[in-house]
N, C-alpha and C positions, 0 to 999 in steps of 0.2 A: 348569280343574280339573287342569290337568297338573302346576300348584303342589301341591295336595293330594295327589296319589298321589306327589312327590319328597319333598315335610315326609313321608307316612307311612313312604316306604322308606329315609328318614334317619334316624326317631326312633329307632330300634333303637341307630345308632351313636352321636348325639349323647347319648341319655340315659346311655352305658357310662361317664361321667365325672360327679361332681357341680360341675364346675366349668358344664359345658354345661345347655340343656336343648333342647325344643322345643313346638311349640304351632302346630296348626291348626285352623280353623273353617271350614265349609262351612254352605249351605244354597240356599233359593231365594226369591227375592223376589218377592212379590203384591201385587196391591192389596187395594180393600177388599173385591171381589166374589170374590173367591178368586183369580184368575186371573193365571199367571204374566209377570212382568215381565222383558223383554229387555233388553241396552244399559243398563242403569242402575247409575250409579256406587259403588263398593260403596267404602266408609272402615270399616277395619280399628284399632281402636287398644286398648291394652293401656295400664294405669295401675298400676305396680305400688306398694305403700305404702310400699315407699323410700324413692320420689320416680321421675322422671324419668317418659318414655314411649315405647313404639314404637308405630310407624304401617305399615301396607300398603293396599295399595287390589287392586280386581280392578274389572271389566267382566261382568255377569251376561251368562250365556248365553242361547242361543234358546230351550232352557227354565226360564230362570229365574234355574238356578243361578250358584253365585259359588263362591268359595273365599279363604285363605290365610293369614297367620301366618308363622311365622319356625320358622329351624331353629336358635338357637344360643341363644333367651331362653327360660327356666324363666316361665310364666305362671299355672303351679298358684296358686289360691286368690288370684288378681290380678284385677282391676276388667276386666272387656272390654269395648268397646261397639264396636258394629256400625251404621254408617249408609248409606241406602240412599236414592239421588234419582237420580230422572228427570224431567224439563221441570218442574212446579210442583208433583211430590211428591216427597215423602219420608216417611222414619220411621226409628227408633232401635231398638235392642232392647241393653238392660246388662244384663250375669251376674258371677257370680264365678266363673274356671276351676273346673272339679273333676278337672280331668287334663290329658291332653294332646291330646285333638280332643273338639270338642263342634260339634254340629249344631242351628244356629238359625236359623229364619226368620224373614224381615221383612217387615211390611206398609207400605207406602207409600201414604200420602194426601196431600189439600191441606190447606196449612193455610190459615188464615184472613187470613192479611196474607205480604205477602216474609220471608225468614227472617233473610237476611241472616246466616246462619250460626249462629243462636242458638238455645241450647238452654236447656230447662227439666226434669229428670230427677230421679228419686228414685233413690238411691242402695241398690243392691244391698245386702239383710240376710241373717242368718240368723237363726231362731230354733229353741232346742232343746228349749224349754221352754213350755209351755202357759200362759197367763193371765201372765206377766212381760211388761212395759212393752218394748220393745226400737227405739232412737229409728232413724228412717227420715229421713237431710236429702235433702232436697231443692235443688238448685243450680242454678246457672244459667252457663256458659261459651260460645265460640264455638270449631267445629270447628278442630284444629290447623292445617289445610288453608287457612284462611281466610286471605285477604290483604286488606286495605281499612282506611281509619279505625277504630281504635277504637271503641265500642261503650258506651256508658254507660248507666246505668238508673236508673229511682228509683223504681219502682216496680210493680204488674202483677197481673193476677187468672189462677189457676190452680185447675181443677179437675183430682182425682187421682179415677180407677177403681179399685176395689182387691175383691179375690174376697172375699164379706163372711162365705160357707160358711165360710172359710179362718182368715182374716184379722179383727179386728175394731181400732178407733182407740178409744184411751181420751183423746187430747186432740190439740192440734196446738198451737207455738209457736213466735214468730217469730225469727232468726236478727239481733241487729245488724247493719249500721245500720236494719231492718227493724220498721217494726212494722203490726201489724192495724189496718187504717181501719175494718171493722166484725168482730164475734164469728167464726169461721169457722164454717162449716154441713158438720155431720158427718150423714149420713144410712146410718145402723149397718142399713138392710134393704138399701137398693139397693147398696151399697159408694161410697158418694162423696164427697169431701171439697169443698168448694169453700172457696178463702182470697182475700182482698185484703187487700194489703201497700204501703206506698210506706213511705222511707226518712224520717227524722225533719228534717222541714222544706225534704222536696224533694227535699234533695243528690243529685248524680249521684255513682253509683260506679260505674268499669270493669270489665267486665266480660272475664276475660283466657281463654287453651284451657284447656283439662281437666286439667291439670298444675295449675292455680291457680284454681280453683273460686271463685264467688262465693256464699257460703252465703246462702240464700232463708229457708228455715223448716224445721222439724223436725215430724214425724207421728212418734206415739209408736203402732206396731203393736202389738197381743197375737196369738200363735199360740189357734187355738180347739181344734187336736187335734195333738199330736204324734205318735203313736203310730204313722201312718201317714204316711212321707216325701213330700213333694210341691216342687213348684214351682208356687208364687201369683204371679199378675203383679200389678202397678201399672202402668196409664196411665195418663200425665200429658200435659193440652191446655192450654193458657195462652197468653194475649196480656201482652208485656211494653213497660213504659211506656219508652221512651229517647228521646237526641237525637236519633232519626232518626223518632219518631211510634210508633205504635205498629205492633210487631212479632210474630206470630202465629210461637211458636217451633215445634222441631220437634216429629213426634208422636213420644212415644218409649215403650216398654215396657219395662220392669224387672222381673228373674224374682228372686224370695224364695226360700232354701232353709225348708219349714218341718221341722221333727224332725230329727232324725238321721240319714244315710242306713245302709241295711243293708250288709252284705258285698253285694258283686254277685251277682247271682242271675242262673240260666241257664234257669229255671221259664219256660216261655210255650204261649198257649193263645190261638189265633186262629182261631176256629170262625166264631162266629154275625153278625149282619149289623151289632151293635151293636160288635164286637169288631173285627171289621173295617173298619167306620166312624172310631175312634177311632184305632186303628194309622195309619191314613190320613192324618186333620184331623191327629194330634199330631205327623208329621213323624217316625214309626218305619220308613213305608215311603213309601218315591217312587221314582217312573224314575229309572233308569242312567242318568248324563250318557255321551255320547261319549267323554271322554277315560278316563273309569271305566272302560269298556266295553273300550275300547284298550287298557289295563291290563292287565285281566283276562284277555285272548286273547294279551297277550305272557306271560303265567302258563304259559299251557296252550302254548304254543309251547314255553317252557325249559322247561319241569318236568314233561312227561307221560310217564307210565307207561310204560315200551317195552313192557309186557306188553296193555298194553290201547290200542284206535283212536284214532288223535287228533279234538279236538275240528272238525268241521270249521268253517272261515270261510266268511264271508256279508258282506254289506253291513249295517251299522248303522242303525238305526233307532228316535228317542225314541219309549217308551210311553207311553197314557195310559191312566189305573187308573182304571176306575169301582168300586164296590161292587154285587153284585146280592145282593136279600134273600131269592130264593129263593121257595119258595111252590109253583113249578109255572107250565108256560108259557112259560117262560125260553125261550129261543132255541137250539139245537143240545141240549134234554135236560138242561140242568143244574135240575136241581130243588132242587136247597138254595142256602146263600146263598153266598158267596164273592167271589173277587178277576179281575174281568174286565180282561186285560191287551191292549191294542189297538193296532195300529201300520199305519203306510203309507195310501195312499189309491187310488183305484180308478184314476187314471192310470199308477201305479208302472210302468215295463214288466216284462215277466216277469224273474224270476232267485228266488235263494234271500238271505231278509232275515233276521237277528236284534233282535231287541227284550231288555230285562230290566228287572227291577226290585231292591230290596234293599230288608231289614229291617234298622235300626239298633236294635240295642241302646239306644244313647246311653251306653252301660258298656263294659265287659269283661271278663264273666261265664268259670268256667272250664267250658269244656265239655267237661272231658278224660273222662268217663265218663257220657255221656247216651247218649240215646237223642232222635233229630230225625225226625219223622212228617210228611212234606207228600203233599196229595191232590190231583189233579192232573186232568184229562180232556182229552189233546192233540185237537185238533179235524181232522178230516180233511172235506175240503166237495165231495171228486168233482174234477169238472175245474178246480174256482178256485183249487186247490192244498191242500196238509194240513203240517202241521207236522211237522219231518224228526227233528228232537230236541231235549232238554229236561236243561239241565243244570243245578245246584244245587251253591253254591261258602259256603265258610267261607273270612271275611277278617278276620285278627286286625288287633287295633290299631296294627299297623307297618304294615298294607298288604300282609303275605303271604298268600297264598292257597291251602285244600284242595279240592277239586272235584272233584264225580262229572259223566258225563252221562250219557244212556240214548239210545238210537236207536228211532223208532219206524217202522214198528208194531209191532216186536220190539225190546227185553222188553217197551214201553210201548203198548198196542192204542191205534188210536183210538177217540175216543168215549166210551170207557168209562171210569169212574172207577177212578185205581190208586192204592192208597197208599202211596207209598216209605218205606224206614226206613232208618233211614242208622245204625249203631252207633259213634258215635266214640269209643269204647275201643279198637277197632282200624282198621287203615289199608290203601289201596286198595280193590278192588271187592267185595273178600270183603266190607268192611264195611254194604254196600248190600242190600236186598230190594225188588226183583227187582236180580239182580246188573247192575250197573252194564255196559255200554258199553266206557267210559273213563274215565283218574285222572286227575291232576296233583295235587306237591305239594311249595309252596317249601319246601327242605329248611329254612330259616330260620321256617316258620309255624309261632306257638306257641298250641295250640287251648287254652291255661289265659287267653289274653289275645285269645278271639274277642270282635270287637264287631258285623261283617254277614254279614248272609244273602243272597249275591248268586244272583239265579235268571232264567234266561236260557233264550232258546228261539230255533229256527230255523225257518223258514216256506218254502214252496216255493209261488211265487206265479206265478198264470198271468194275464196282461193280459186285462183286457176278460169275464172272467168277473164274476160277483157272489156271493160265496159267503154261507152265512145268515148273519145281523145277530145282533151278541153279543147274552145275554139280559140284557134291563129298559136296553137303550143303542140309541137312536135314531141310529142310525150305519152306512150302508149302505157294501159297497166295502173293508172295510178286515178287516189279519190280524188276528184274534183267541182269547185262549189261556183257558181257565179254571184257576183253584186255588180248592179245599175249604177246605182247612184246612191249619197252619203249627201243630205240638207240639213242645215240649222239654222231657222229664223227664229229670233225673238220675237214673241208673241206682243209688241208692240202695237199701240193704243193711238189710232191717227186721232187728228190734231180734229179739237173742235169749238166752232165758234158758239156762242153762248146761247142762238137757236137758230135752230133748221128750216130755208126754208125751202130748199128743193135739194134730193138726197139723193143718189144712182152712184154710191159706191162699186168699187169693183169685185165680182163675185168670186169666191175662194171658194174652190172644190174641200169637201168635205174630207174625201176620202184623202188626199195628198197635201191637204195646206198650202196649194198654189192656187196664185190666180191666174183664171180663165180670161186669156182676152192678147191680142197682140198690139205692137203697135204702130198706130200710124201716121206716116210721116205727114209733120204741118208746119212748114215754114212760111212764115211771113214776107220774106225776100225772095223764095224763089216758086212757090207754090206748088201744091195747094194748100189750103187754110184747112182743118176741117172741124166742123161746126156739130153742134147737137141742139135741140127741142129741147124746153123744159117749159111749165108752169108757173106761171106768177099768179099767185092767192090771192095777195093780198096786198095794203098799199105799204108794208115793213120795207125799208130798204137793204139791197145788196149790200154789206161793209166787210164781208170777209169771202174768199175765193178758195175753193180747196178742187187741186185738180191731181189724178195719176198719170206717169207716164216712164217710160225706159227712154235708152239709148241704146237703138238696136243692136245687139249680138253682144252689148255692154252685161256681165255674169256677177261683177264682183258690190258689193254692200254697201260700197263707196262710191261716191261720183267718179264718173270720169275724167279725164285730166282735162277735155277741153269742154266748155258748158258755153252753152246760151251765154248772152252778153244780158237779155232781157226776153221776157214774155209779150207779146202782144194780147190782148186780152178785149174780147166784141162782146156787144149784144146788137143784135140784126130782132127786127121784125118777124112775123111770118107769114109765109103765103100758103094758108092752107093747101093738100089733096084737090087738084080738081081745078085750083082758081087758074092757075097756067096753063093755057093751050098747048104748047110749046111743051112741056115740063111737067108730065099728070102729079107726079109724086108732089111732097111737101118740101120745101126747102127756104133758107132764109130769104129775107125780102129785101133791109136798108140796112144798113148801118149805123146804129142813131146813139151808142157808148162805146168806149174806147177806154184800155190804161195800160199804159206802158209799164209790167211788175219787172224795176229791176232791184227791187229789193224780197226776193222771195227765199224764203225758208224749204228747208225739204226734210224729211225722216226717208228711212230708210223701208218699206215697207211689204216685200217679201219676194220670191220668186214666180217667174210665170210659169205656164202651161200652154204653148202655142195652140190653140184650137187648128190651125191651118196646116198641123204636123211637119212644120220646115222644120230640118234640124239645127240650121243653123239661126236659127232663133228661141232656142228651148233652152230655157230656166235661163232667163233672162232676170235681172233685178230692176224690182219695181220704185219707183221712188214718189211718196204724196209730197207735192208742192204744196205750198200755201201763200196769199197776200191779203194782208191785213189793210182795210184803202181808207185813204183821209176822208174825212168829212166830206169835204171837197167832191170827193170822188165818189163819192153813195152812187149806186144806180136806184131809181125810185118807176116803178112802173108808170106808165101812162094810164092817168082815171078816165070811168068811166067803159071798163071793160064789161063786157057779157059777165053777167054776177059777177063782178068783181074780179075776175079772173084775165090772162093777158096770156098766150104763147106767145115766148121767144126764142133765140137762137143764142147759144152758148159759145163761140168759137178761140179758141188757144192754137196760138204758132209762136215757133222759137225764133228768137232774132240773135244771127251769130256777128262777130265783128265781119267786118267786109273781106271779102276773097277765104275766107276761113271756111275750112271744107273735113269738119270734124269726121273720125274715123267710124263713130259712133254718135251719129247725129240721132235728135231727139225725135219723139214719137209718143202721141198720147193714147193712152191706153184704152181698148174697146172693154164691152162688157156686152153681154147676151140684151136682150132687148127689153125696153123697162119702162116705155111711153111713147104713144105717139108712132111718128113715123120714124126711116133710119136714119142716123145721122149720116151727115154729107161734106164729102170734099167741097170747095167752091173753090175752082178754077181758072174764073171769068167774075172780071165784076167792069160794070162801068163807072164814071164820077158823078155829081150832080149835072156838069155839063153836058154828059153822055157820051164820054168818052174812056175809052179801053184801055185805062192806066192802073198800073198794079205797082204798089200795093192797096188796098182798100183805103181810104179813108171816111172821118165822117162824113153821112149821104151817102157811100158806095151803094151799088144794087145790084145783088147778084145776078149773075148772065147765064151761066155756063156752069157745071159740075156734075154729081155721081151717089147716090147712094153707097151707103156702104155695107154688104151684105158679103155673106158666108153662109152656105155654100148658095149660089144665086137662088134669090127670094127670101132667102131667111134673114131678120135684122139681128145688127148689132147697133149698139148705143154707145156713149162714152162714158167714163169713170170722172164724176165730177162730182162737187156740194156746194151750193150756196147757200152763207147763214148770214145773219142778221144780229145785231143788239138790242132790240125789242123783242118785246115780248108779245108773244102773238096773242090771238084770241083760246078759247078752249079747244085743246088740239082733238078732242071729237066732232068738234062744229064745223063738218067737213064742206059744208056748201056755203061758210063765211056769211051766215045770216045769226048770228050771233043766240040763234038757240038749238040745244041737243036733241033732236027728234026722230021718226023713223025715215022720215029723207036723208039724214045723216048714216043712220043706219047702211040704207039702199046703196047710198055710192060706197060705202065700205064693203062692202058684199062685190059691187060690181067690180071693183078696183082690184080686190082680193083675186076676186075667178079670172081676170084679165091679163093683168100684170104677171110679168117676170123677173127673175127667175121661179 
């Protein structure tokens, strides 16, 4: 790994030329049962469509890992393949670069006969486009690496794996001298191709390295969805017929680009146990290798803060990451699910050990104005020892490094869950909650081009003690840490119209960067609708609509795959407190504007906080709408209000295509209470003729409905803004009698002591 951290603290200067470039890969090698591979010989090679090749090799480590790649070759968008063998396994894995490090594991089995260096491979695609044919060959060569006799073939049977969700084959055809001895068998449910091929009366052809490919046969893939970028594999297992008998080539896996990819995105949401699980399997997060880790503390050596304590050293020590799913029960109090990090064994003698792990991106997202949320519970066990500190480091793509740490049991208690926030719009410890410890920061780290999240912890370990056993991990003796959850929202800036005139954004807890509020469901077709109170000042009219809301149990930055067709959009009257015998509370009155947004824009706008504590509604993604409305479509208060003034009703409901019964149907988003009465389901509405047909139209009058409160008696309101293109009068002149005075004063005062939050 000591290769990898030199390629990373090179790229910087090799790439300041286009004569130059660079290019590293890293990962860790398994077998088939998960479990990581030591001592196995890693081949490095790079095919660019020039022509020619480069080649490196590594030695995987005790856990696992490998590394390496070259500092002076440009490999963007060039062939890689990665082989990996130990005593009578192996396996392959081909990509096309998409930068300058990428991180891929390999799994290594037996195959079915000696290999003799020979390989059988589908060759790395992309596709950008849905239902187009896009041909995939498949080849056959021997490792550059190889020395011995020539290699000749004439023939051989290969079945391909391919993700059938993903991917589908519209036909397969053979490659000269090459043809089919019987139909091939495509089997479009499971993903399987299987072919038999021998050469046209036998002949033996040579079979040369990967610079000079012997083409086999062509699969012609269709993409099933692009819309949403991915990597599909192919795996290819074959026995191939040559002079030396039949030869059981390597396993190899080939990653497809499907779609297009996005701009990198710095959006991430690692909560629940399925989330966690996935981060895990997909090779986003693994243990610090040793020479990482050595890296990382010559960081904090150069580069720390003279205003803040240096980081202190310990002895090193590989982690291993279970998943716990929580539930209750757990081991040491951890009740929800998260990330169990574990190191050392009950022999260790006493001293002070470090462990870590990292998140890869697999990008390099800009994270120059986020907001990064980790929840943490350092474990303290009594006499077996407790965890001394816990730090949390940003490593851009060169291999420079930002890093906070904390000291516990100050700021960081133990036991207890704390959830750090880290502000990277600014720099040192001011930028942490609870303030940070200690900094470091390579003056060369550029946080527009972070790709890990390296987090790291220190342990104070007493021999011969046994401290409790992490939770849901059968593992007696050993240090262990828990983490909650891993957020990154960009600190993004909602949309605003050019002036305000009624405001009840959604509230963001301080301490965690999430908003407070759940949400709830308002559909227009099947109901309830739900509605909120606002103020009308003055006679400016409505021309822009800005509202929040999720789709519930929807987690991810991006919309959902099935959306609203359109928004229904009200303004109802109101019937004060009091005036409904029937109804004491406030709630809407008529129906008297309407607009159908099926042109609305959205940002992506952060994750929530269920106040209602369902879990399966927590850290939801929040998203602000917006409709910009025609002239036409102004809403303009009714004159001659009480001083000028007018309560109305706000109401938004999703309108989905008919019979459509999304998985994650919409929900506008509440917020703690901020005017007025609560806002209200309406349930019930009659027509002008008075009769009980839903959905509302104009003239409807509401009948039937509910407040909407948490925990009963307490209100909530809705997350919404109306602005306007005029320009109002002086926004001190609170009572719209057009001069600044101490009555002006008085309602600021009253509004202030009143109002929420």
């Amino acid at each position: 790994m000591k290769k990898l951290i030199l390629f990373s603290l090179c790229i910087l200067f090799a790439g300041s030329t286009s004569a130059f470039g660079a290019y590293a890969v890293s990962g860790v090698v398994k077998d088939e049962s998960g479990s990581v591979v030591s001592g196995a010989a890693v081949y490095i090679n790079c095919y660019p469509a020039a022509g020619g090749s480069y080649s490196d090799t590594d030695t995987s480590s005790t856990v696992g890992g490998y590394s390496g790649g070259w500092l002076d070759k440009n490999c963007n968008n060039e062939k890689i393949v990665v082989k990996a063998v130990k005593g009578g396994k192996s396996g392959t894995v081909s990509w096309i670069a998409g930068g300058v490090v990428d991180v891929k594991n390999i799994t290594i089995s037996a195959p079915p006969a000696p290999t003799f260096e020979l390989h059988c491979e589908a060759t790395p695609i992309a596709m950008s486009e849905a239902h187009v044919a896009t041909i995939c060959p498949v080849n056959l060569y021997v490792q550059m690496a190889y020395i011995g006799p020539t290699i000749y073939v004439n023939g051989g049977s290969a079945t391909l794996h391919y993700e059938s969700d993903a991917m589908s084959c519209s036909s397969v055809a053979p490659r000269p001298p090459f043809i089919f001895t019987s139909p091939p068998v495509i089997d479009p449910i499971g993903g399987t191709i299987t072919v038999h091929a021998e050469t046209i009366g036998g002949t033996f052809v040579p079979v040369l390295n990967g610079e000079h490919v012997t083409s086999f046969f062509d699969v012609f893939f269709e993409a099933v969805d692009v819309n949403t970028p991915k990597l599909s594999s192919v795996r290819v297992t074959s026995e191939i017929y040559s002079n030396m008998g039949g030869i059981g080539t390597f396993p190899s896996r080939t990653e497809n680009l499907i779609g297009t990819p996005h701009t990198s995105s710095g959006h991430l949401l690692i909560d629940s146990e399925t989330e966690w699980l996935e981060a895990l399997s997909s090779g986003h997060i693994r243990p610090l290798l040793a020479d990482e880790w050595t890296g990382y503390m010559e960081q904090w050596t150069l580069y720390k803060d003279p205003d803040g304590d240096p980081y202190p050293t310990n002895t090193f020590m590989p982690a291993g990451l279970e998943v716990y799913g929580g539930g209750g029960g757990g081991g040491g109090g951890c009740e929800d699910a998260g990330l169990v990090m574990m190191w050392g064994e009950p022999t260790l003698p006493s001293g002070s050990y470090s462990s870590a792990w990292e998140y890869d991106y697999l990008l390099d997202p800009d994270l120059s104005n986020s907001t990064i949320t980790v929840g943490v519970t350092p474990k303290q066990f009594g006499a077996s020892g407790q965890i001394n500190a816990v730090s949390f480091g940003i490593k851009d793509i060169n291999g420079n490094v930002r890093s906070w740490w904390w000291s516990c049991p100050a700021p960081l208690p133990w036991n207890v869950l704390t959830t750090i926030t880290i502000d990277t719009s600014k720099v040192g410890v001011a930028a942490t909650n609870p303030v940070a410890t200690g900094f470091t920061n390579n003056p060369a780290f550029n946080i527009k081009n972070s790709q890990f999240f390296i987090v790291d912890e220190n342990f104070n370990w007493v021999f011969g003690q046994m401290p409790v056993p992490p939770p849901g991990v059968l593992q007696l003796g050993v240090m262990w840490n828990y983490w909650h959850n891993l957020i990154v929202t960009p600190n993004t800036s909602p949309y605003k119209g050019n002036y305000v005139k009624w405001s009840q954004p959604p509230v963001v807890d301080e301490a965690t960067g999430m908003i407070n509020g759940w949400d709830e469901l308002s559909s227009y077709d099947n109901r309830p609708i739900v509605a909120d109170d606002w103020e009308c000042k003055d006679e400016r009219p409505v021309t822009d609509i800005h509202w929040w809301g999720s789709f519930i149990g929807w987690t991810q930055p991006k919309l959902p795959p099935v959306l609203p067709k359109a928004f229904h959009i009200g303004i109802w009257t109101d019937v004060p407190a009091g005036a409904d015998p029937v109804h004491p509370f406030s709630h809407p009155g008529t129906l008297v504007w309407e607009n159908i947004c099926d042109s609305w824009v959205w940002n992506f706008a952060g994750f929530d906080k269920d106040p209602q504590g369902r879990p399966e509604l927590e850290n939801e993604a929040c998203f602000q709408f917006n409709q910009l409305l025609s002239q036409d479509e102004w809403f303009y208060q009714e004159p001659n209000g009480p001083e000028g003034k007018r309560v109305y009703w706000l109401s938004i409901a999703a309108i989905y295509n008919a019979g459509e019964q999304p998985s994650n149907p919409w929900g506008w988003k509440t917020r703690p209470h901020y005017f007025n009465d609560d806002a209200i389901r309406v349930g019930m509405v009659i027509d002008p003729t008075g009769l009980n047909i839903w959905p509302p139209i104009i003239g409807s009058q509401w009948m039937m409905g509910a407040p909407i409160e948490f925990p009963a008696g307490v209100s909530w309101d809705m997350a919404f803004e109306l602005t306007t293109n005029e320009e109002g009068t002086p926004s001190a002149d609170l009572n719209h009698d057009k001069i600044v005075n101490f009555k002006d004063f008085a309602i600021f005062a009253s509004q202030w002591l009143t109002a929420g939050p």
